[in-house]
ROVORO-10136 format. One record per atom (N, C-alpha, C, O): residue in three letters; x, y, z negated. Coordinates in steps of 0.2 Angstrom, whole numbers, padded with zeros to 4 digits, always signed. Each point is the difference from the previous one (the first is absolute). Layout:
! ROVORO-10136
ALAXYZ...
***
This chain:
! ROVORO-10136
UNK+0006+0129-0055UNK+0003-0004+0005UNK-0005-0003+0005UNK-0004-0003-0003UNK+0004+0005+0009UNK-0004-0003+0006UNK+0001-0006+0003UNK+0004-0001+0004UNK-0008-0005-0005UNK+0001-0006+0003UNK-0002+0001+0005UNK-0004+0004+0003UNK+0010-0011+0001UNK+0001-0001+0006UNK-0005-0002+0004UNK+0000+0002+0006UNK-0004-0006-0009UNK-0006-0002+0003UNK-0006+0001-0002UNK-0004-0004-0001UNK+0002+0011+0000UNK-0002+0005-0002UNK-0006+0003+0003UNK-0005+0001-0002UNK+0008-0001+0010UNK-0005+0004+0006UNK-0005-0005+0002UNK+0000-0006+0000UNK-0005+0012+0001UNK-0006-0004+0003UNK+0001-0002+0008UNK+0004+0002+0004UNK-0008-0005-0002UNK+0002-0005+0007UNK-0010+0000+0000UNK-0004-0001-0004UNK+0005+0004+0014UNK-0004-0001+0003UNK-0004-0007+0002UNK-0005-0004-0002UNK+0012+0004+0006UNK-0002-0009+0002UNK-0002-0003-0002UNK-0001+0000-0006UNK-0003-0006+0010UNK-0001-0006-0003UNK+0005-0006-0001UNK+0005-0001+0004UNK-0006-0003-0008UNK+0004-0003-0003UNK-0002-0008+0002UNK-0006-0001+0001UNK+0012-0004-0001UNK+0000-0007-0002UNK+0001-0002-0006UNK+0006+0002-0002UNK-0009-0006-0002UNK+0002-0005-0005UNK+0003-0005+0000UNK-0003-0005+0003UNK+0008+0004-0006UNK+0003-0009-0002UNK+0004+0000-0006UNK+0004+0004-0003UNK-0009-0010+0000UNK+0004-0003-0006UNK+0005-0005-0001UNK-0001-0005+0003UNK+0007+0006-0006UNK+0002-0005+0001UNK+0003-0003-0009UNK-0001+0004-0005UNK+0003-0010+0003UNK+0001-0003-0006UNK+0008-0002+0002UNK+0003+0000+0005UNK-0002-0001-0012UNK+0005-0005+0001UNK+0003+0000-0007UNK+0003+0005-0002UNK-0006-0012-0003UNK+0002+0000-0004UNK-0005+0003-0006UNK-0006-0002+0000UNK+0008+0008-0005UNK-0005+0003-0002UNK+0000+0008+0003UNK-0004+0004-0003UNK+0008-0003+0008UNK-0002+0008+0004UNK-0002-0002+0003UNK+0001-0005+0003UNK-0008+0012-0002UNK-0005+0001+0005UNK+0002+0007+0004UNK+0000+0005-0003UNK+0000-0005+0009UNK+0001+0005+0005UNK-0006+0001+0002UNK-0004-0004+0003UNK+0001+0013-0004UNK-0007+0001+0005UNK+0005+0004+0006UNK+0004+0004-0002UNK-0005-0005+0007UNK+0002+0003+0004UNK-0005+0004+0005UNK-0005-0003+0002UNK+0007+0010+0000UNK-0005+0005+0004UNK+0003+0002+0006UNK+0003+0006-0001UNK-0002-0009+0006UNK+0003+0001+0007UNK-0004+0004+0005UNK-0006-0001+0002UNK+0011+0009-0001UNK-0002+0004+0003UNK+0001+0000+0008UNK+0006+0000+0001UNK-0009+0001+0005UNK+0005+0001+0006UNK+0001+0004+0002UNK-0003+0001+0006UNK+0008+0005-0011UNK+0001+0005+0002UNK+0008+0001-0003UNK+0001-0002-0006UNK+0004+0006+0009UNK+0006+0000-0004UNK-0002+0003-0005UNK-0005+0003-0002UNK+0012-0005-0001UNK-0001+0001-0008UNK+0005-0004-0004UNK+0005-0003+0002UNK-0005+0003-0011UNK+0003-0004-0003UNK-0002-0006-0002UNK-0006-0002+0002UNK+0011-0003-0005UNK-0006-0005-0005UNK+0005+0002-0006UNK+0006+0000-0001UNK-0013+0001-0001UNK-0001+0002-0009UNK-0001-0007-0003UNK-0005-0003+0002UNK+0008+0002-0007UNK+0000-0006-0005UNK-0001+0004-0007UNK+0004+0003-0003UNK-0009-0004+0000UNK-0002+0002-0008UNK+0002+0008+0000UNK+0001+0002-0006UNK+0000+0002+0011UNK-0001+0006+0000UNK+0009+0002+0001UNK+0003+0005-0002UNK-0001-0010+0005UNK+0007+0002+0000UNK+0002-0002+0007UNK-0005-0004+0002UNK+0009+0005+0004UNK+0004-0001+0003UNK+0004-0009+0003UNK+0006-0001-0001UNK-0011-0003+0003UNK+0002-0008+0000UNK+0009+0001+0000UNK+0004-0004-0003UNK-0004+0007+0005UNK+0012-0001-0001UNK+0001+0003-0005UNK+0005+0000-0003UNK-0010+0002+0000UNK+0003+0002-0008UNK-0003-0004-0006UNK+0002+0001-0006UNK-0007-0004+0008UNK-0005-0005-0003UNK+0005-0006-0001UNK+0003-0002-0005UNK-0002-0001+0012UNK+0004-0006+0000UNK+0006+0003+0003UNK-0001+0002+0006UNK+0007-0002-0009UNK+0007+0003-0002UNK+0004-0004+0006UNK+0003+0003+0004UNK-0004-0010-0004UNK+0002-0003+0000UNK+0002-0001+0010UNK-0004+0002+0003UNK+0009-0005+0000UNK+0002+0001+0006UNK-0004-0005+0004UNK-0001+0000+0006UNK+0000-0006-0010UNK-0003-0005+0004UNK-0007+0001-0002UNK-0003-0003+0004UNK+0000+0007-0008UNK-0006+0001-0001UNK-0001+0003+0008UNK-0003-0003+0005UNK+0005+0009-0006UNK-0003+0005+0006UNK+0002-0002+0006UNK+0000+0004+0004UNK+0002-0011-0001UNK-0001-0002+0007UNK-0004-0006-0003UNK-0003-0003+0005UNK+0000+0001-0010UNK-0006-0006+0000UNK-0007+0004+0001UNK-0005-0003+0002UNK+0004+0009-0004UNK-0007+0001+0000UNK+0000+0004+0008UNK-0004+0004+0001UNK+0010-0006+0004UNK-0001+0003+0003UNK-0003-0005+0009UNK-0002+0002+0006UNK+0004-0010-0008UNK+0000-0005+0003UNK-0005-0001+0004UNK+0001-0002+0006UNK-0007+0003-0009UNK-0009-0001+0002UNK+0000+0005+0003UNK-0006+0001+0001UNK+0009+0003+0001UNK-0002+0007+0004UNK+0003-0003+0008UNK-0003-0002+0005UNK+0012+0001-0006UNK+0003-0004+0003UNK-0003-0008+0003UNK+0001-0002+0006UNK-0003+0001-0009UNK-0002-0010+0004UNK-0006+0005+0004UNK+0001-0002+0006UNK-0007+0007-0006UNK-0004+0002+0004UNK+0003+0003+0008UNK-0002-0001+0005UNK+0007+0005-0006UNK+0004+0002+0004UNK-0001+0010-0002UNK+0001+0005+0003UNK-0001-0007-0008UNK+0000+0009-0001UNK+0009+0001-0004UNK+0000-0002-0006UNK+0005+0004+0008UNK+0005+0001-0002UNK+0000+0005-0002UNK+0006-0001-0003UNK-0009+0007+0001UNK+0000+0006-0004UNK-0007+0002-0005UNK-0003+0005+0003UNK+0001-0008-0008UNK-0005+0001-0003UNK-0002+0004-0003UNK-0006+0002-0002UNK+0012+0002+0000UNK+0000+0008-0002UNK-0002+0004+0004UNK-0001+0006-0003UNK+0001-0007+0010UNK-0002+0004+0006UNK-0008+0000+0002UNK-0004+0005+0002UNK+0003-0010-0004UNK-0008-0001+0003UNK-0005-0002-0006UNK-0006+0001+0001UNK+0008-0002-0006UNK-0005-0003-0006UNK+0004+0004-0006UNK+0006+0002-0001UNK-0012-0001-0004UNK+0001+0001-0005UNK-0004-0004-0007UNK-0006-0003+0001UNK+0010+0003-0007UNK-0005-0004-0004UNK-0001+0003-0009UNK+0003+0005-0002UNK-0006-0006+0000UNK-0001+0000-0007UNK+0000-0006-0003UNK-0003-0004+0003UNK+0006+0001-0007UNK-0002-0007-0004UNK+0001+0000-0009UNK+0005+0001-0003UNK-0008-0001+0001UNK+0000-0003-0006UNK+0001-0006-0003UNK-0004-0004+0001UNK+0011+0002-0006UNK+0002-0005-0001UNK-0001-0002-0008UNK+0004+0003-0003UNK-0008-0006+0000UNK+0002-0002-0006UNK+0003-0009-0004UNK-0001-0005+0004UNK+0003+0005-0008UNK+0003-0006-0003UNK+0005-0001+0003UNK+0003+0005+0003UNK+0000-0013-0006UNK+0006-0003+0001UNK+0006+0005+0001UNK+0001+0005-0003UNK+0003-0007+0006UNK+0006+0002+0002UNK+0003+0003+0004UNK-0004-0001+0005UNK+0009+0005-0001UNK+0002+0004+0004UNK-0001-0007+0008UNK-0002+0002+0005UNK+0003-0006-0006UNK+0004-0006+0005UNK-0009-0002+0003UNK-0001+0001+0006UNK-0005-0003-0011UNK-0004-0002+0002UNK-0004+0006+0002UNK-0003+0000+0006UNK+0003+0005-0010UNK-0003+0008+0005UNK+0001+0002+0007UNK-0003+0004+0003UNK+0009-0008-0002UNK+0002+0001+0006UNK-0004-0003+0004UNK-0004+0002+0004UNK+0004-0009-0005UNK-0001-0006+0003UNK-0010+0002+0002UNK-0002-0001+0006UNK-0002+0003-0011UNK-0005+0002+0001UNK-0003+0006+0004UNK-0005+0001+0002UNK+0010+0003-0002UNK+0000+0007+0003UNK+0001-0005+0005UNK-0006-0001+0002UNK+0011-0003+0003UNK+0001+0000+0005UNK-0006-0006+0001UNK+0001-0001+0006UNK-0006-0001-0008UNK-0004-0006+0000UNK-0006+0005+0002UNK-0004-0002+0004UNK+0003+0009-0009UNK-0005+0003+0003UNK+0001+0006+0007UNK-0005+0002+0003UNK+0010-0001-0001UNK+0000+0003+0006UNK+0001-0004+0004UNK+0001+0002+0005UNK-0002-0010-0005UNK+0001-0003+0006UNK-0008-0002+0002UNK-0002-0001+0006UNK-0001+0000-0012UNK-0008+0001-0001UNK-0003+0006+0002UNK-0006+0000+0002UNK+0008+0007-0003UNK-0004+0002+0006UNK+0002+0002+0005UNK-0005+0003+0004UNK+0014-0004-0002UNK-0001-0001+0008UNK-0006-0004+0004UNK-0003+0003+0004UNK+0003-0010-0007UNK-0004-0006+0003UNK-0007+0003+0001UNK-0005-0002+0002UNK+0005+0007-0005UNK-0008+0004+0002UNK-0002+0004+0005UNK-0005+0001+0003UNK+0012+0003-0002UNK+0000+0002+0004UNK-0002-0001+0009UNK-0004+0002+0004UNK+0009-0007-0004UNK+0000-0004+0006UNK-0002-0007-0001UNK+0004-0002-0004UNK-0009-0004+0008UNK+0001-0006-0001UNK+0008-0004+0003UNK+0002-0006-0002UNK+0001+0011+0008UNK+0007-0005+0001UNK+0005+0002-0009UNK+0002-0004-0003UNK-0003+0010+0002UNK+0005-0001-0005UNK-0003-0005-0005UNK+0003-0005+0000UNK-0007+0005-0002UNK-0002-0005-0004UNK+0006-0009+0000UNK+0004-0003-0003UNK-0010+0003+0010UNK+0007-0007+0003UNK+0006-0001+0001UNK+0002-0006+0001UNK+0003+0010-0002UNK+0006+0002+0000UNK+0002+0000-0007UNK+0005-0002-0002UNK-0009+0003-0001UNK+0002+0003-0008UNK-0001-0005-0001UNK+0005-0003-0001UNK-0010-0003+0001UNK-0003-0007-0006UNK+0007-0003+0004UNK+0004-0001-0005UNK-0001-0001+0012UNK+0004-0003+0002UNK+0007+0001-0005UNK+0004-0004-0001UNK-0002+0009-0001UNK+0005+0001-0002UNK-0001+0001-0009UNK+0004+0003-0004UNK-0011-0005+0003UNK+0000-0001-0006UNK-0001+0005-0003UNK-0002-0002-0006UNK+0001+0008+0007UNK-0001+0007-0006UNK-0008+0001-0001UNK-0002+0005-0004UNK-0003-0009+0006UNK-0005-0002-0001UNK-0001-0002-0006UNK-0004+0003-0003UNK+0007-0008+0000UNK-0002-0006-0005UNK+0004+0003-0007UNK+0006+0002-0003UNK-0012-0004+0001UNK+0002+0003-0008UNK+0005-0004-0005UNK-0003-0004-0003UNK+0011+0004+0003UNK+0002-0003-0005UNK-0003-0003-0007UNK-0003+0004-0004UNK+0003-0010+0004UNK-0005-0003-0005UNK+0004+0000-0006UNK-0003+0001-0005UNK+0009-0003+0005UNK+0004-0001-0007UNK-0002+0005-0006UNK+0000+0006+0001UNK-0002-0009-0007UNK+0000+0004-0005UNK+0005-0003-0006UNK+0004-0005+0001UNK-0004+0008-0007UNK+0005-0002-0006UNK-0004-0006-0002UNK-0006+0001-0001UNK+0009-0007+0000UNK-0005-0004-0006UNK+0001+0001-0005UNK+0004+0002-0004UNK-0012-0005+0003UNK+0000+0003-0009UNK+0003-0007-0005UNK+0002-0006+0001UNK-0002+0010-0008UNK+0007-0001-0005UNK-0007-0006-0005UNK-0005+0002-0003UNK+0009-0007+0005UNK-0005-0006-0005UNK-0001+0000-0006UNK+0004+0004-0003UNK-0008-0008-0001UNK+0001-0001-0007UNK+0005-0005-0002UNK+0001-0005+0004UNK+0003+0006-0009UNK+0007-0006-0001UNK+0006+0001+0003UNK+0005-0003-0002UNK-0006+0006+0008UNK+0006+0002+0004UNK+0003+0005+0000UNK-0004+0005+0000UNK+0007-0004-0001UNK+0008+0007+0001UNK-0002+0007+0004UNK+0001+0006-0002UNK-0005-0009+0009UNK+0002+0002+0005UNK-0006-0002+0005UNK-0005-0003-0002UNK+0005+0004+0007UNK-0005-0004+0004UNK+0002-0006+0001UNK-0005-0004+0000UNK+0011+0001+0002UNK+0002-0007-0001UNK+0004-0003-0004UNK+0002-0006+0001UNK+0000+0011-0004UNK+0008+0000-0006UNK-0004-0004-0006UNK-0005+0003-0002UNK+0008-0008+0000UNK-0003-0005-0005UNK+0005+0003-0006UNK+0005+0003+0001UNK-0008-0005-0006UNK+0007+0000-0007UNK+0005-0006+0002UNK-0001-0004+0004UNK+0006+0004-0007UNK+0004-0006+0000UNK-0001-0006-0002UNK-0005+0000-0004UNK+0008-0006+0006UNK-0005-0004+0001UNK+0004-0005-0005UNK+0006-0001+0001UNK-0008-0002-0007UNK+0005-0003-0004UNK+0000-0009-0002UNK-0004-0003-0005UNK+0007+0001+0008UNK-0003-0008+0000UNK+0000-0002-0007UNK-0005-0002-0003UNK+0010+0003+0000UNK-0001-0004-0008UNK+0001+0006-0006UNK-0001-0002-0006
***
């Protein structure tokens, strides 16, 4: 069986990573048409989902490129976490290297946020407690 993301590629490439959580997106932006390949698969078959496939399509959109399948291609690599923060990182590393591209995209992107690395993580699970903040029951006499 032949992987999708398989062929070799001339071009030269942009890099961005992006985080969120404990997934890591390496992403390799081409500007040439083409696909974007997620882990050797098909991004719309990657992320299934319907709201997925208009978010990682947003940072193309806020630069003023309205067809990104048209003029870009990418490769990315996604590992850890979960389908939701995979996403969020995929879109966190194509927005990093739009801003490489161009310095107006750049400023356009930090303005509307696709810049900034969501910081939230899970807190971790204390001694004595349940939970990260879930205590035992609490018993006065």
């Amino acid at each position: 069986m032949d992987k999708v993301g398989s062929r070799k590629r001339t071009n030269a490439f942009i890099t961005g990573t992006g985080r969120r959580k404990t997934a890591t997106a390496r992403v390799f932006l081409y500007a040439e048409k083409g696909d974007f390949i997620v882990n050797d698969m098909p991004i719309d078959a990657y992320f299934s989902s319907k709201t997925d496939n208009t978010k990682w399509v947003k940072p193309f959109h806020t630069v003023g490129v309205s067809h990104p399948v048209a003029q870009y291609s990418a490769s990315i690599k996604v590992v850890g976490s979960g389908k939701s923060s995979q996403m969020d990182a995929v879109v966190h590393g194509l927005s990093r290297a739009l801003a490489k591209i161009n310095i107006d995209f750049e400023t356009t992107l930090r303005k509307q946020g696709f810049l900034t690395r969501d910081s939230r993580m899970v807190e971790r699970k204390k001694y004595w407690l349940r939970k990260a903040r879930k205590a035992p029951q609490y018993s006065k006499r």
